[in-house]
N, CA, C and O atoms as a DFTB+ gen file, in Angstrom:
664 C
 N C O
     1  1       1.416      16.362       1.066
     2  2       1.909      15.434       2.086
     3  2       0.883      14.324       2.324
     4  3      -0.342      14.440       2.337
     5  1       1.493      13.420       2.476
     6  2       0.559      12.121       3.038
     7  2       0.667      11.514       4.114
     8  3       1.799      11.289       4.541
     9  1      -0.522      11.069       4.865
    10  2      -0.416      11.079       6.589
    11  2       0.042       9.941       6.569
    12  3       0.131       9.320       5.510
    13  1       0.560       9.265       8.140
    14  2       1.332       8.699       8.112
    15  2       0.879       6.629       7.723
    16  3       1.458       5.556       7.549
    17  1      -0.312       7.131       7.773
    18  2      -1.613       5.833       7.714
    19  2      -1.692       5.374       6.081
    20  3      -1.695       4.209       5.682
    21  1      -1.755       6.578       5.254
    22  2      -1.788       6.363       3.994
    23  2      -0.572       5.606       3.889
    24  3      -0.565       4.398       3.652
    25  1       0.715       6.481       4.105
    26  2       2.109       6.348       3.858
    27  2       2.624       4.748       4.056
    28  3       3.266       4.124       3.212
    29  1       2.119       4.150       5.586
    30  2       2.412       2.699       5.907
    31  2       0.950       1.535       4.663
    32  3       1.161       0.402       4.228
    33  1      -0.092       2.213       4.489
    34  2      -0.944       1.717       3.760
    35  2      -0.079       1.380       2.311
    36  3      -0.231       0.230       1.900
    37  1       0.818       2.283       1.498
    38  2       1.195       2.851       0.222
    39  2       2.289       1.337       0.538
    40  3       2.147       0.278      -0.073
    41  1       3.556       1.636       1.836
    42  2       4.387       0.594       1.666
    43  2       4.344      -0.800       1.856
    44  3       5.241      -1.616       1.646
    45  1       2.681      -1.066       2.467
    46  2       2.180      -2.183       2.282
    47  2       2.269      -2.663       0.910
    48  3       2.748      -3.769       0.660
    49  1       1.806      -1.837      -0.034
    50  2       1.202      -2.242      -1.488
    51  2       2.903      -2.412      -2.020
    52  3       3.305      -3.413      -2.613
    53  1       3.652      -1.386      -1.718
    54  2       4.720      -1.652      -2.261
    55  2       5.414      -3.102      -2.468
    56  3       5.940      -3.592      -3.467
    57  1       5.178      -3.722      -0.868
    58  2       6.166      -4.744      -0.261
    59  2       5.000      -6.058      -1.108
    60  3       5.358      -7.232      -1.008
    61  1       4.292      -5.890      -1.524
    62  2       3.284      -7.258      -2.158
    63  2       3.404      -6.687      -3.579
    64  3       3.628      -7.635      -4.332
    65  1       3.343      -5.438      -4.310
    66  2       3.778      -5.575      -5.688
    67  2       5.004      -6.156      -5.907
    68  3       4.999      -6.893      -6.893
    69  1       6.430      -6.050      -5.116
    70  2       7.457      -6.531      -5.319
    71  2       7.200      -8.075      -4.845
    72  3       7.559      -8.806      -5.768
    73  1       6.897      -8.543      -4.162
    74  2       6.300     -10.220      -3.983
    75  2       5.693     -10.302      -5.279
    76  3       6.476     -11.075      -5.831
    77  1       4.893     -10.045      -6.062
    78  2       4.530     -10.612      -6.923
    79  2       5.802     -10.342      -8.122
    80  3       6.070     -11.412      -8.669
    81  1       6.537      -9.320      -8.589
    82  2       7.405      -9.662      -9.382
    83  2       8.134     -10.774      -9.205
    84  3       8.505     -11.460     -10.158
    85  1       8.443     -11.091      -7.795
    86  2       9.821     -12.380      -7.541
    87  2       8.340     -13.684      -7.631
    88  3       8.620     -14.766      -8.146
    89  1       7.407     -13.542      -7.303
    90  2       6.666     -15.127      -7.407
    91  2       6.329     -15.375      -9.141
    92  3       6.183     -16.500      -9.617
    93  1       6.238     -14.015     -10.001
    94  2       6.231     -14.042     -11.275
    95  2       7.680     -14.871     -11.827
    96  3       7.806     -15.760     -12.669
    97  1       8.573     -14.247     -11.065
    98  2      10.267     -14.946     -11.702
    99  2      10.521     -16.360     -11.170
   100  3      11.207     -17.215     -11.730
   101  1       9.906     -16.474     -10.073
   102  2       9.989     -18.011      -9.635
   103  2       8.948     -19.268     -10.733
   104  3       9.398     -20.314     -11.201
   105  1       7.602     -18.771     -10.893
   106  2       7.099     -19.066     -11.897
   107  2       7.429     -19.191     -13.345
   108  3       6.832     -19.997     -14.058
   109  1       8.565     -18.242     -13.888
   110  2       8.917     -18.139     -14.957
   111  2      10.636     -19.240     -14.827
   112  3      11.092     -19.920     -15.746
   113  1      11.080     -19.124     -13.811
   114  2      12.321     -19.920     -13.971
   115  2      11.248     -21.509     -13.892
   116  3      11.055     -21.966     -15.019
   117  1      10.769     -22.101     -13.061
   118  2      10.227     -23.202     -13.252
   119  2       9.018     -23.538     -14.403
   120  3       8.207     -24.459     -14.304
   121  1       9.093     -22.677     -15.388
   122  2       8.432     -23.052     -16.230
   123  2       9.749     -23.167     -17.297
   124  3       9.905     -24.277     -17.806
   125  1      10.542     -22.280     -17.607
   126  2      11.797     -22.548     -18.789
   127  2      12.576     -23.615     -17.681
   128  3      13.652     -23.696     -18.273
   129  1      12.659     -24.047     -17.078
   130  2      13.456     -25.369     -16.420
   131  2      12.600     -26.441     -17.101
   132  3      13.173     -27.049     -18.005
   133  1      11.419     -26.761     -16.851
   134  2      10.194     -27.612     -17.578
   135  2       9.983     -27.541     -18.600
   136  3       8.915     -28.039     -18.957
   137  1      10.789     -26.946     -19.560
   138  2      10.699     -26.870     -21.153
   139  2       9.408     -25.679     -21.888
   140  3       9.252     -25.285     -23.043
   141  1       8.686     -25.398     -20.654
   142  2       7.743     -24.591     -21.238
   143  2       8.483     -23.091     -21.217
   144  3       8.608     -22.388     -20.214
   145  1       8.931     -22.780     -22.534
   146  2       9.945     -21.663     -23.203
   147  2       8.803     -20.198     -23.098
   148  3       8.900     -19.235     -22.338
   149  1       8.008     -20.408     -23.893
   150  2       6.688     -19.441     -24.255
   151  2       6.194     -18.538     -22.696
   152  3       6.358     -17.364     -22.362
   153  1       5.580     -19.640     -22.045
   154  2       5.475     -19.646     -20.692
   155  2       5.991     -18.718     -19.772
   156  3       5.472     -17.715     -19.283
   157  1       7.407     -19.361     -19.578
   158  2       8.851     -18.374     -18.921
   159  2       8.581     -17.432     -19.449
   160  3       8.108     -16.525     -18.765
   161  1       8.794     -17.200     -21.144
   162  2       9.055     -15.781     -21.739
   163  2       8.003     -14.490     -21.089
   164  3       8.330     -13.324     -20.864
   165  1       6.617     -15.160     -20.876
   166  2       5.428     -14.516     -20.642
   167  2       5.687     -13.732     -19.225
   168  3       5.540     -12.566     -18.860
   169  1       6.261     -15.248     -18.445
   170  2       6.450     -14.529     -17.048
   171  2       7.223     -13.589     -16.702
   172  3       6.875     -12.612     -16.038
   173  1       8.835     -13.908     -17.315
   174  2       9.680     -12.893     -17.094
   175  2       9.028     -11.615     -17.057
   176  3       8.917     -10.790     -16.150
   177  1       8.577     -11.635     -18.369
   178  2       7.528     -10.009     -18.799
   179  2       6.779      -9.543     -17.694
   180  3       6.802      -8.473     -17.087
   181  1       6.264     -10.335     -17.592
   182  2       4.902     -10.012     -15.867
   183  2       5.977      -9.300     -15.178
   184  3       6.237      -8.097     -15.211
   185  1       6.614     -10.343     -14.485
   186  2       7.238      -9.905     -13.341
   187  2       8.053      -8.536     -13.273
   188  3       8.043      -7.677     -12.391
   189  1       8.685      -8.586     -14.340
   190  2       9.347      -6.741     -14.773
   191  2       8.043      -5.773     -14.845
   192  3       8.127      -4.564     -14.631
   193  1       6.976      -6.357     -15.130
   194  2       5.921      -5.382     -15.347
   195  2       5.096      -4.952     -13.926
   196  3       4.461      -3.907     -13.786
   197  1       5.256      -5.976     -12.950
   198  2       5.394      -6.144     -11.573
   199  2       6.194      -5.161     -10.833
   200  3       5.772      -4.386      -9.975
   201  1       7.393      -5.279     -11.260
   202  2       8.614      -4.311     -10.934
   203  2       7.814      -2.970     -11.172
   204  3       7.461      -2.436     -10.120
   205  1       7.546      -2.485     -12.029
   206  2       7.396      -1.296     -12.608
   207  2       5.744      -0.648     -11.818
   208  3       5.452       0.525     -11.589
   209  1       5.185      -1.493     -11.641
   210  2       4.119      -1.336     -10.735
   211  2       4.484      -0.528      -9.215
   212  3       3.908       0.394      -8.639
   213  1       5.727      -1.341      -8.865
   214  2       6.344      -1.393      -7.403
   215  2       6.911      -0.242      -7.707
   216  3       6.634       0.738      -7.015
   217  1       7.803      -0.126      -8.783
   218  2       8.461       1.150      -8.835
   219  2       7.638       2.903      -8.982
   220  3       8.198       3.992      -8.857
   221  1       6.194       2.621      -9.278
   222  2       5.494       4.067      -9.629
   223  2       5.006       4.009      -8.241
   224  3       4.579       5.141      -8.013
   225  1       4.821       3.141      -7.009
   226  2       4.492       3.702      -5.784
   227  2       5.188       4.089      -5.039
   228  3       4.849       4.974      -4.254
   229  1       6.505       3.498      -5.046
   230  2       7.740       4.036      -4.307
   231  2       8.243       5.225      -4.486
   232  3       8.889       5.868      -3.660
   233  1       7.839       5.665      -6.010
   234  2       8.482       7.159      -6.793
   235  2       6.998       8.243      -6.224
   236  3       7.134       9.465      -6.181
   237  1       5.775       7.620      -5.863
   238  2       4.718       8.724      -5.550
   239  2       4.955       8.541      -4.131
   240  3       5.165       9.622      -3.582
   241  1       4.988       7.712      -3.481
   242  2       5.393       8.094      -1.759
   243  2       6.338       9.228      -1.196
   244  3       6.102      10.119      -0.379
   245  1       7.799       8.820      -2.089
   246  2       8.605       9.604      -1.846
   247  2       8.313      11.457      -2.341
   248  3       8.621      12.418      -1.635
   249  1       7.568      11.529      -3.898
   250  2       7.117      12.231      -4.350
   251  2       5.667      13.282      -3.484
   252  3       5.244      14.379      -3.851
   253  1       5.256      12.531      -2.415
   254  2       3.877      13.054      -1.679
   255  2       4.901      13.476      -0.441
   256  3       4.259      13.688       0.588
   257  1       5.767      13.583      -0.345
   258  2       6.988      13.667       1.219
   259  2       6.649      12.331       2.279
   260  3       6.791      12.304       3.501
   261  1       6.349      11.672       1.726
   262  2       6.719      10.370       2.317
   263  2       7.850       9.931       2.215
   264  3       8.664      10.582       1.560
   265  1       8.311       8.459       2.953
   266  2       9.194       7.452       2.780
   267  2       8.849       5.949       2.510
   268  3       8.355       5.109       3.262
   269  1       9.334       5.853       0.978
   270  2       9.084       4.476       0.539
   271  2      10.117       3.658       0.686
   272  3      11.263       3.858       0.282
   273  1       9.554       2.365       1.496
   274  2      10.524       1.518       2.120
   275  2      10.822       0.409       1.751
   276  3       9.894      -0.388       1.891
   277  1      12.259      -0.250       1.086
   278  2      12.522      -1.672       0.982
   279  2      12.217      -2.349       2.122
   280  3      12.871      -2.100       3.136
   281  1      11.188      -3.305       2.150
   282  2      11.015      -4.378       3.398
   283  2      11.688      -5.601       3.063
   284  3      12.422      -5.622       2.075
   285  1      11.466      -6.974       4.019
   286  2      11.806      -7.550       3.801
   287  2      10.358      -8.653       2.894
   288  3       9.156      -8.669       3.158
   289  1      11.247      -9.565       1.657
   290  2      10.394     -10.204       0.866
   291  2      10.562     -11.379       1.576
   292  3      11.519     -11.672       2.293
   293  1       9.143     -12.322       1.227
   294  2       9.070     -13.579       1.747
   295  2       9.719     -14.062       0.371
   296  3       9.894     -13.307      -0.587
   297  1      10.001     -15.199       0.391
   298  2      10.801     -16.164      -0.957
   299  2       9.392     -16.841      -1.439
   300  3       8.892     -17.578      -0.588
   301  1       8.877     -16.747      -2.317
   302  2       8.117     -17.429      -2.989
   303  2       8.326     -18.820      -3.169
   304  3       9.487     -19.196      -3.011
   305  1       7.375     -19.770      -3.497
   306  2       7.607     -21.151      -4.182
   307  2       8.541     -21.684      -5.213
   308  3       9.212     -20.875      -5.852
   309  1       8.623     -22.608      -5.378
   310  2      10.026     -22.891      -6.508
   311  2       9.710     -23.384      -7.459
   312  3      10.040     -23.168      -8.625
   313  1       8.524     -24.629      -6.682
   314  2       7.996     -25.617      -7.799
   315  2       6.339     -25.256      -7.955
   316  3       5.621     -24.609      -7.193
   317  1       6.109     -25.735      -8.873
   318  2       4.636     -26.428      -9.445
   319  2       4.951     -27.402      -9.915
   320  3       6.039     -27.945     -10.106
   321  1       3.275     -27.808     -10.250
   322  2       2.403     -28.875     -10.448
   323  2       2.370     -29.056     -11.711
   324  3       2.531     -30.206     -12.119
   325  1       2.165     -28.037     -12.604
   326  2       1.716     -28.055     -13.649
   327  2       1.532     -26.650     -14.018
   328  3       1.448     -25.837     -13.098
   329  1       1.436     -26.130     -15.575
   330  2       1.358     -25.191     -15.804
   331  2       0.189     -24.516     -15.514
   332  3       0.346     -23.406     -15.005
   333  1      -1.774     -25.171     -15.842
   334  2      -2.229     -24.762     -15.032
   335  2      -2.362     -24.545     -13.467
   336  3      -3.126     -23.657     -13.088
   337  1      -1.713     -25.248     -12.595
   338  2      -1.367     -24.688     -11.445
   339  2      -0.688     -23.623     -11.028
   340  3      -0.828     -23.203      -9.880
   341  1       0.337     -22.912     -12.133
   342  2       0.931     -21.935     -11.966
   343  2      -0.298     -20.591     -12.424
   344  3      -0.536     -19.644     -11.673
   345  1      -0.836     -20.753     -13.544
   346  2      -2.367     -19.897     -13.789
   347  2      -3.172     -19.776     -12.613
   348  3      -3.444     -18.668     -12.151
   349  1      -3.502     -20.661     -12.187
   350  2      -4.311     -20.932     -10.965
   351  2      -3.745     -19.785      -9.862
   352  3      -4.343     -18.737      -9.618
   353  1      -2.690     -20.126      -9.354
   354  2      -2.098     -19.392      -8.406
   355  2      -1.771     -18.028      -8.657
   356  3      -1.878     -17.328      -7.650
   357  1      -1.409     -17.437      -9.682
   358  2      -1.486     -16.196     -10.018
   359  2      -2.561     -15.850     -10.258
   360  3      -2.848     -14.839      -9.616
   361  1      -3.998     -16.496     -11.434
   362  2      -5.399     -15.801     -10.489
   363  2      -5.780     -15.006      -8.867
   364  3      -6.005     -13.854      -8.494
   365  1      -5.697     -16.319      -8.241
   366  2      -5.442     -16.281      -6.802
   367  2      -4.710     -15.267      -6.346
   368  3      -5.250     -14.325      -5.767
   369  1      -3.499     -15.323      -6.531
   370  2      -3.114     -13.836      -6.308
   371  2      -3.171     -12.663      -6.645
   372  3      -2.829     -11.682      -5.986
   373  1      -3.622     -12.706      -7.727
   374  2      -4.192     -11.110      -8.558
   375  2      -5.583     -10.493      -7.905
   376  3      -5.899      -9.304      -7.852
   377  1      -6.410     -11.775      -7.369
   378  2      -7.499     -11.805      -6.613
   379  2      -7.239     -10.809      -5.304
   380  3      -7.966      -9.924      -4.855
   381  1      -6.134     -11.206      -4.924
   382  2      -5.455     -10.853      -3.598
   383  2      -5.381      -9.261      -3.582
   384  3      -5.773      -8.367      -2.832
   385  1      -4.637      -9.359      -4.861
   386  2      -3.694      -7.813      -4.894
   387  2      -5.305      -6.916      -5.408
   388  3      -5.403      -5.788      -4.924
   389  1      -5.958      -7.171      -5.912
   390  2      -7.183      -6.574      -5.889
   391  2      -7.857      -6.126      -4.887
   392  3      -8.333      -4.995      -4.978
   393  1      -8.037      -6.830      -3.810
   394  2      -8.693      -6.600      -2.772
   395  2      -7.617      -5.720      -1.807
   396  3      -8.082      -5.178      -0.804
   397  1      -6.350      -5.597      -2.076
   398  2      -5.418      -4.943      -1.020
   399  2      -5.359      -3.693      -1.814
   400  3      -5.181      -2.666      -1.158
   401  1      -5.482      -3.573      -3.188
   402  2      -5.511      -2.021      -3.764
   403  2      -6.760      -1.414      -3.283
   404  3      -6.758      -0.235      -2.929
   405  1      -7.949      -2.211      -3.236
   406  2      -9.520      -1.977      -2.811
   407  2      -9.364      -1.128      -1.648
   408  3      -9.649       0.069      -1.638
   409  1      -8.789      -1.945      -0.428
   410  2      -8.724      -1.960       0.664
   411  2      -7.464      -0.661       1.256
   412  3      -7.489      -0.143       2.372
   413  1      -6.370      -0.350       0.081
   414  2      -5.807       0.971       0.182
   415  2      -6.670       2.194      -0.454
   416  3      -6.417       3.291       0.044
   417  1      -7.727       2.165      -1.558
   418  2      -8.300       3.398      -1.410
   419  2      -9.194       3.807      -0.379
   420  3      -9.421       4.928       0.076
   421  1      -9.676       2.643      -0.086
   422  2     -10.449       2.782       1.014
   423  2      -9.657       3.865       2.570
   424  3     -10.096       4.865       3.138
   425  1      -8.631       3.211       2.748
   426  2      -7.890       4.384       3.487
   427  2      -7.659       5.797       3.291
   428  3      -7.719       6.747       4.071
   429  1      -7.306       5.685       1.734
   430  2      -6.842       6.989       1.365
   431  2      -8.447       7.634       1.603
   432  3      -8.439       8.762       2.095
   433  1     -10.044       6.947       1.262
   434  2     -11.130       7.626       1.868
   435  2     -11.457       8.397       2.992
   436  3     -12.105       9.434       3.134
   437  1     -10.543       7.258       4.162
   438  2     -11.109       7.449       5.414
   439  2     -10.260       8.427       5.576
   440  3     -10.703       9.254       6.373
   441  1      -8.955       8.758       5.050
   442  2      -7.933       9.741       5.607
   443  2      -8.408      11.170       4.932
   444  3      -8.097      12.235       5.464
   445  1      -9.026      11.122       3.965
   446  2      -9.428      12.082       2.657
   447  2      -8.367      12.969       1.945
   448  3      -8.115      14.163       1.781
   449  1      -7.860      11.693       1.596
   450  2      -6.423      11.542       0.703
   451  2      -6.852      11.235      -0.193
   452  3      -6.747      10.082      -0.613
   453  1      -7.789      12.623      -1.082
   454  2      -8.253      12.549      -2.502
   455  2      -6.973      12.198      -4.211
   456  3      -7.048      11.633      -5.302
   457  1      -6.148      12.838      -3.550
   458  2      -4.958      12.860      -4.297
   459  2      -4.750      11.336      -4.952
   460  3      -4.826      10.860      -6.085
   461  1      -4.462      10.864      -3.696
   462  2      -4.181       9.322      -3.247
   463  2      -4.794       8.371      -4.177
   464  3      -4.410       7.502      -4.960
   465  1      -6.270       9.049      -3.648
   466  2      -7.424       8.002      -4.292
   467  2      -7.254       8.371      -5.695
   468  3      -6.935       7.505      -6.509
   469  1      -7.366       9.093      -5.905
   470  2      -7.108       9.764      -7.796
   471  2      -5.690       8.440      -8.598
   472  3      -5.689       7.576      -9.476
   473  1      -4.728       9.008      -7.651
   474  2      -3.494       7.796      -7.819
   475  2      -3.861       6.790      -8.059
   476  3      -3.733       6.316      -9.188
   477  1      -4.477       6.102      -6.989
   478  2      -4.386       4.375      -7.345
   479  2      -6.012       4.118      -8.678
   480  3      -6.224       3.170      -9.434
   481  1      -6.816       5.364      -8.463
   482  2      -7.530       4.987      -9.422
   483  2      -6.896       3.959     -11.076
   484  3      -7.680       3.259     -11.716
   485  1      -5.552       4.102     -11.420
   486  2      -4.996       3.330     -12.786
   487  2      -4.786       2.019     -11.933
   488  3      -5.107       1.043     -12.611
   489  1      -4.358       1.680     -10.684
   490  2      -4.280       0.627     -10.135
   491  2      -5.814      -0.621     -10.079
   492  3      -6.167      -1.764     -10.368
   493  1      -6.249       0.635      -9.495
   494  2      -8.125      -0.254      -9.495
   495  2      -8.602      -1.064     -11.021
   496  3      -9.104      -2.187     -11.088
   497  1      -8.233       0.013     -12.383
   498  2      -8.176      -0.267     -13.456
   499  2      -7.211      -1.604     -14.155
   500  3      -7.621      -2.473     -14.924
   501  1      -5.939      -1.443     -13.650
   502  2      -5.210      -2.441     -14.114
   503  2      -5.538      -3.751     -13.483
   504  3      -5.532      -4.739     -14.216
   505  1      -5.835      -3.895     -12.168
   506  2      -6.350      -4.880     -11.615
   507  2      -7.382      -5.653     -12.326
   508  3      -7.307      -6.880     -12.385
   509  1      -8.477      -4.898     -12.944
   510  2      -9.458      -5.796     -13.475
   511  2      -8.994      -5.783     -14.825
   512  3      -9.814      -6.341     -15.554
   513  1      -8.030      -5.375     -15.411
   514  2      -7.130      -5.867     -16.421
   515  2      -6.782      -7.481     -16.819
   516  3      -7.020      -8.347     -17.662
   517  1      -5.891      -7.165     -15.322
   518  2      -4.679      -8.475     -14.701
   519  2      -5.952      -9.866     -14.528
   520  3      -5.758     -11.017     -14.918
   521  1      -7.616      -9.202     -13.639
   522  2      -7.700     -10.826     -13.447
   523  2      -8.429     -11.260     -14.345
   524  3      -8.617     -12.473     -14.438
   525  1      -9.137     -10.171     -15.407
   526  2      -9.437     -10.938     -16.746
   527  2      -8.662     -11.597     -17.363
   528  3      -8.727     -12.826     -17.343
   529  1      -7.761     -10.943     -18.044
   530  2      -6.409     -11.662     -18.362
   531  2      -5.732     -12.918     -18.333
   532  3      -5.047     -13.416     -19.226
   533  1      -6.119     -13.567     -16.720
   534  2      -5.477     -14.647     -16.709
   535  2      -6.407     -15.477     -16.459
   536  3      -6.280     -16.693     -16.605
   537  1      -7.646     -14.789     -15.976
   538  2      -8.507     -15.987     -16.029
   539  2      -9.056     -16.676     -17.596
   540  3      -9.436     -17.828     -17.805
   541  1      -8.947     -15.598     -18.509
   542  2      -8.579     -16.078     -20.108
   543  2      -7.763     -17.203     -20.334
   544  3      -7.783     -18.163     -21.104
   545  1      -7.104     -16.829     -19.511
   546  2      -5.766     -17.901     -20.226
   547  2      -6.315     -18.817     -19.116
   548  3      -7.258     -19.510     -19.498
   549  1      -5.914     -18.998     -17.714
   550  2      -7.118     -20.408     -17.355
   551  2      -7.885     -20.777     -18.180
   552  3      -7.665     -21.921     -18.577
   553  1      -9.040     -20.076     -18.785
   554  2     -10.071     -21.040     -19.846
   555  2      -9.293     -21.713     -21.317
   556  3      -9.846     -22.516     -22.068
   557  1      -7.935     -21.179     -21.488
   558  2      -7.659     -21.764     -22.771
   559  2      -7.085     -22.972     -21.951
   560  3      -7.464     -24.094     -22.288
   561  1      -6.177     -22.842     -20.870
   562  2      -5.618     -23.817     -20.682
   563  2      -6.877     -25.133     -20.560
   564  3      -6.691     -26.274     -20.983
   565  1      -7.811     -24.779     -20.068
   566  2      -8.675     -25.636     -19.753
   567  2      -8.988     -26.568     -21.444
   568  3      -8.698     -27.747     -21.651
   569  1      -9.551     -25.736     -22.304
   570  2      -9.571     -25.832     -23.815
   571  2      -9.037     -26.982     -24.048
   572  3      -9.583     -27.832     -24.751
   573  1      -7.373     -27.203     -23.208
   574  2      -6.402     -28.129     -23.875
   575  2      -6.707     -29.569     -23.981
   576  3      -6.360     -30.525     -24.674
   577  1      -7.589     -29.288     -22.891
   578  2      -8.452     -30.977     -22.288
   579  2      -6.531     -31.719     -21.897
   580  3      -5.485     -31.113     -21.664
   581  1      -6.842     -33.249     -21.995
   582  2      -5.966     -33.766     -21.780
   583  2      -4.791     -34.216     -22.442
   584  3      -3.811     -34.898     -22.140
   585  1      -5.270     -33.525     -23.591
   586  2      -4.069     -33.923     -25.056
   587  2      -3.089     -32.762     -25.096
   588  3      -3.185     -31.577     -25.413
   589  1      -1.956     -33.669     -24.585
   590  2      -0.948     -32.737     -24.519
   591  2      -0.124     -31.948     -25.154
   592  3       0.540     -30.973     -24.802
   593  1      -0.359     -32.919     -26.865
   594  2       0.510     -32.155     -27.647
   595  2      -0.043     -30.686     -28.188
   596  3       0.559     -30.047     -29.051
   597  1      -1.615     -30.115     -27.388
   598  2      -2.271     -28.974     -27.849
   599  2      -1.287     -28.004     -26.691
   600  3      -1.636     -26.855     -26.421
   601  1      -0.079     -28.610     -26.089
   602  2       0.508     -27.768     -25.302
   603  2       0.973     -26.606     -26.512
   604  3       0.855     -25.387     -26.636
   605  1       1.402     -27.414     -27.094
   606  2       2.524     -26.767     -28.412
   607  2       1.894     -25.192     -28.606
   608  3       2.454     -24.133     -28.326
   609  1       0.939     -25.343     -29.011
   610  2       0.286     -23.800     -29.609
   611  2       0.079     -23.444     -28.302
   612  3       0.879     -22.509     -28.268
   613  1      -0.455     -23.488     -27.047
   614  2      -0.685     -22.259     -25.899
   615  2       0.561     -21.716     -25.483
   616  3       0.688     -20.622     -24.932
   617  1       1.832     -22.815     -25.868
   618  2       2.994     -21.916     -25.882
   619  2       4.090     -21.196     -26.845
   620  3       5.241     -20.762     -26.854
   621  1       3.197     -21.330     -27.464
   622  2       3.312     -20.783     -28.521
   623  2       2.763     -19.266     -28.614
   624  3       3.622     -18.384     -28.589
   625  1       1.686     -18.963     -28.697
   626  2       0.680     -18.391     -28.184
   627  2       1.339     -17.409     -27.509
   628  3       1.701     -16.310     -27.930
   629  1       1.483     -17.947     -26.299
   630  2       1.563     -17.084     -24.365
   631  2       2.925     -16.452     -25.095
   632  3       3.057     -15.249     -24.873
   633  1       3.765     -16.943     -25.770
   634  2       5.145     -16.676     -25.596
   635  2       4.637     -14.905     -26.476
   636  3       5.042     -13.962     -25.797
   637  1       4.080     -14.585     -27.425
   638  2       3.925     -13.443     -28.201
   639  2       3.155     -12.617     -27.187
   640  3       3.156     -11.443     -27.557
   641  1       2.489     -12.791     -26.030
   642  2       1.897     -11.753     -25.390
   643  2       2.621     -11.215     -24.708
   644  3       3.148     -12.016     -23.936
   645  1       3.169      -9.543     -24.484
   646  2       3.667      -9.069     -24.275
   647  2       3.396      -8.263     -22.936
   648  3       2.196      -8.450     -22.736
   649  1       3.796      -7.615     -22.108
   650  2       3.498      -7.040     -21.353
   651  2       3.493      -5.283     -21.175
   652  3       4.496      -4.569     -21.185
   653  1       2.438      -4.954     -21.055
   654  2       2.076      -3.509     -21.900
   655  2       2.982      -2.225     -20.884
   656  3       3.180      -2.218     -19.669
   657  1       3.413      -1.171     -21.995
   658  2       3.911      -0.394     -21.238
   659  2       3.355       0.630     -20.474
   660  3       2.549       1.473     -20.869
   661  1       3.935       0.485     -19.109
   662  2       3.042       1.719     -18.100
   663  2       3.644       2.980     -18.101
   664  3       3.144       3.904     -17.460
């Protein structure tokens, strides 16, 4: 069983992994609207991979005799700036979701919800996955300098990276 601190801690994480799948799909529809095909393809992937994130905490809440709860989602952004602005902002937020997985073992500490902590231990891991990852791809985008037609190959590129199965 998990106390009731962990439990509201767990559907915190829930209600911001599912924010990031829909800001991944908002990102990915305004990038295939903008012609960047590769891009979209990449995101869609995230964001289902997002999903699936959301979905292994909701299945261990309920699984610990908790209750994992649909909340309500904020609507994400529609537009960008630019494709590095969309990198940018998902850094930024991976930054985020790092420090809120941090900040849930830390509970599961104070509660000594070893179990817990054992759990999100693949979370702590994937996190420094996620912000290497894109801060990579920030430095290629950077690479591109101002010549645009080096768009061609990063979407080219982005479009073959796949999103790994959990």
């Amino acid at each position: 069983m998990i106390t009731t601190k962990v439990e509201q801690a767990l559907n915190s994480q829930i209600n911001l992994e599912a924010y990031s799948s829909q800001l991944y799909l908002a990102m990915a529809s305004w990038s295939e609207r903008n012609g960047f095909e590769g891009t979209g393809k990449f995101l869609y992937s995230h964001a289902d991979e997002e999903r699936l994130h959301m979905l292994r905490l909701f299945h261990y809440v309920n699984d610990r005799g908790g209750r994992a709860v649909v909340a309500h989602i904020d609507a994400p952004p529609a537009e960008y700036d630019s494709i590095q602005d969309i990198f940018e902002q998902i850094l930024e937020h991976e930054v985020l979701v790092s420090k809120k997985i941090n900040d849930l073992v830390g509970v599961c500490y104070d509660e000594r919800d070893f179990t817990t902590q054992a759990f999100l231990q693949w979370y702590v891991n994937e996190q420094i996955e996620e912000e290497s990852k894109f801060k990579t791809i920030l430095d290629k985008i950077s690479f591109l300098g101002e010549d645009k037609s080096r768009l061609y190959f990063f979407e080219r590129d982005i479009a073959n990276i796949t999103a790994p199965k959990i």
